[in-house]
N, C-alpha and C positions, 0 to 999 in steps of 0.2 A: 504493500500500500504506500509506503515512506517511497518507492522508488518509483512508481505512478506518479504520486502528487509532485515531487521533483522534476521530473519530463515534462508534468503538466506545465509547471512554472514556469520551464525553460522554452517551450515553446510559444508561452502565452509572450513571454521577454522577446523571443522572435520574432511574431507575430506585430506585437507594438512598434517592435523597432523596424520592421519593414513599411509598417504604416507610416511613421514617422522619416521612413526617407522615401517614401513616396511621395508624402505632403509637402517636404522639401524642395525637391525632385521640381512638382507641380509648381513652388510658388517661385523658385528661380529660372526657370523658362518663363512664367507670367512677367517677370520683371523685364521679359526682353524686349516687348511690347508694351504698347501706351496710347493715350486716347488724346481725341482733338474735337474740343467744344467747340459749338459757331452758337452764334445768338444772330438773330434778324433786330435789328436796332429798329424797326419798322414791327415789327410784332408779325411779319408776314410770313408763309410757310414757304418754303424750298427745298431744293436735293440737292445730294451732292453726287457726282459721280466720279470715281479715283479710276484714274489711269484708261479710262473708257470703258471699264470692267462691271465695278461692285456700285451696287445703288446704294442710296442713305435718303430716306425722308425726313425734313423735319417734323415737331408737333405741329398741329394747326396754328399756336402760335409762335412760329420760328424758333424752336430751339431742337438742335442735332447733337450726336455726339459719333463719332467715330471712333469705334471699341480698337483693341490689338492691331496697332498700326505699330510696324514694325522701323527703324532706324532706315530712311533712305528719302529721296525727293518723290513726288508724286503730284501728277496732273492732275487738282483738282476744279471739275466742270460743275459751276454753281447757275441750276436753274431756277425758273419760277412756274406755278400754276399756270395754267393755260396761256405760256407764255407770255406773260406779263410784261417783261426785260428781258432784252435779248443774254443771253446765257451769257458767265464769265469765266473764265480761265485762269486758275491760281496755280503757283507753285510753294506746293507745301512739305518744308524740310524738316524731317522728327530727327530731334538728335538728343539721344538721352532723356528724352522731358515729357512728361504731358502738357499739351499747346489749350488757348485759349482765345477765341476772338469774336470779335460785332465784326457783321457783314453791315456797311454803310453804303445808302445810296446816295450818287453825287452827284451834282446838275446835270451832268450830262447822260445821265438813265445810266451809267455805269457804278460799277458798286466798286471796294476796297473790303481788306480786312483788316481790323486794330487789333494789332497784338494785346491782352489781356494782360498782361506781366511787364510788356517791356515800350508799350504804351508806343510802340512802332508798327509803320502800314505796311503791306502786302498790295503793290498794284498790279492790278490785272494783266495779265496778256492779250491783247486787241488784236482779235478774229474778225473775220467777215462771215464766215462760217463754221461750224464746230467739227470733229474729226468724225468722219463715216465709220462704220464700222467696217472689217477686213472680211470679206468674203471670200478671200483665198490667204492662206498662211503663209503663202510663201510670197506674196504681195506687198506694197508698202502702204498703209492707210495712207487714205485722201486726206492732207490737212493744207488749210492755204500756205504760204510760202513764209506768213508771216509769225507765225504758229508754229510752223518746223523750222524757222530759222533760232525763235527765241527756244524751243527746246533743245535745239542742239548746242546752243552755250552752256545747259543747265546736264552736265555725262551726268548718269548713274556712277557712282562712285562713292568712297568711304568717307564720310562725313566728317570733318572733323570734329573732336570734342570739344568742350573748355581745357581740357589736360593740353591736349595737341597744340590749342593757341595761344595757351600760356609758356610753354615750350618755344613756341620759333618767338612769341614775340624776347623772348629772355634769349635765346640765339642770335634774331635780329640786333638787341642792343649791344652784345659782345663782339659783335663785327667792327673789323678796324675802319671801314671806308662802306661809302654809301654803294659802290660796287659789289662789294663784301655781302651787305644785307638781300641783294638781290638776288644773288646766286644760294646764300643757303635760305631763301624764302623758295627759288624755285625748285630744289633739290625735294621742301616739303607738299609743294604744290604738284609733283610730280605720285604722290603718294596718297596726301589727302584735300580735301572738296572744302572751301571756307564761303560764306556768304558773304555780301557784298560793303558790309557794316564791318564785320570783320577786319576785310580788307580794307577796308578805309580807314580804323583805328593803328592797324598795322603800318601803313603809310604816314604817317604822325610823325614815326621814325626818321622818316625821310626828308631833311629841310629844303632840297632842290625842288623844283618843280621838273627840271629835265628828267633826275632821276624817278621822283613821281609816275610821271608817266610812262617810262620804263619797268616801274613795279609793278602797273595796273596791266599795264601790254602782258607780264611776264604770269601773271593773274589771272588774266580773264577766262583761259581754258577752263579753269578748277574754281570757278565763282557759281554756288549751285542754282544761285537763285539771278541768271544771265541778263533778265529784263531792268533790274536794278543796279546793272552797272554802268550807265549813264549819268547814275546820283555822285559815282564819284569825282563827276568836273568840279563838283566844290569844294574840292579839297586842292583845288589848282587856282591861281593868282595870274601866272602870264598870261598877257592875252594870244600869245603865239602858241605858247603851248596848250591850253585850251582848243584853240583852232586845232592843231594836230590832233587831240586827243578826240573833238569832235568826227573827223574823217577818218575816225577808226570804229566809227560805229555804223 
């Protein structure tokens, strides 16, 4: 009987403890994912659709939530009820975080998203038309040229963290010459994807304006959110060099 109730113990011990690294197990893959609130500043209902795939309704009065979204960029297409406003086109970059934002509509029937945390916009991508769907695989979707040009500044690529940008920018300042910063800025840009904020506090670094614009040029491939690097001509004073930086967009 003593050597029964003993076995019993010990498997009861194994049992808990497999449950217990199951539960583990579950809540640290849960952690790899994360979710993105929208609110309609308009109280109005909307959808979202990621990457032209997954649908999301809002409530009837504008509020969404997009569950286990994983670390990466993502095409998000923001419609209305029986077309209301013509659809908008966001780029939405999860990186380590759960996101938060008001969809705001702007005089001109286009809408923005306000970051909830960091009280920063999100401006749309401007279509004429939204992307068809792919009736053959081996096809390229139909998207207009203005569409596919701003997605393709924005690769699929490893996001950087706050660790990563706390890194180059602590690299950047131990560079002996403003040459120096560019080259181990692009050595990191080859590896990881920074948004366009980023990149502009990381140019702070740099008192030339020549070189400026040789750090935005050296940049822009690995900027994930590609439509907002136009915002960085103000962090430029020449007016010559302004003009250059303009005819590189």
């Amino acid at each position: 009987m003593f050597v029964k109730t003993v076995y019993r113990f010990e498997m009861n011990k194994f049992f808990i403890s497999f449950l217990l690294f199951v539960a583990l197990s579950i809540k640290v893959g849960a952690q790899q994912t994360f979710f993105v609130y929208i609110e309609s500043e308009a109280r109005e209902p909307f959808y979202v659709l990621i990457d032209g795939k997954i649908n999301y309704s809002s409530t009837i009065h504008g509020f969404l939530t997009l569950p286990q979204m994983a670390n990466g960029v993502y095409d998000a297409e923001i419609g209305f009820v029986k077309g209301k406003y013509p659809e908008q086109h966001f780029l939405l970059a999860i990186k380590n975080q759960d996101l938060g934002y008001t969809l705001r509509k702007l005089k001109d029937n286009s809408f923005d998203l306000l970051n909830l945390q960091s009280f920063t916009t999100i401006a749309p991508i401007t279509a004429t038309t939204k992307m068809q769907p792919n009736a053959n695989a081996e096809e390229t979707p139909a998207t207009t040229p203005i569409l596919s040009n701003k997605l393709k500044q924005s690769p699929k690529c490893i996001i950087a963290t706050d660790e990563d940008y706390k890194l180059l920018h602590k690299q950047m300042q131990q560079a002996t010459t403003q040459e120096g910063m560019i080259a181990t800025a692009e050595a990191t840009f080859a590896q990881r994807c920074f948004s366009a904020e980023e990149v502009k506090n990381l140019s702070k670094l740099i008192p030339t304006d020549k070189n400026k614009l040789a750090f935005f040029l050296a940049a822009r491939q690995s900027i994930y959110d590609g439509n907002n690097f136009g915002s960085l001509e103000g962090q430029l004073s020449d007016p010559n060099i302004k003009k250059q930086f303009r005819n590189t967009l």
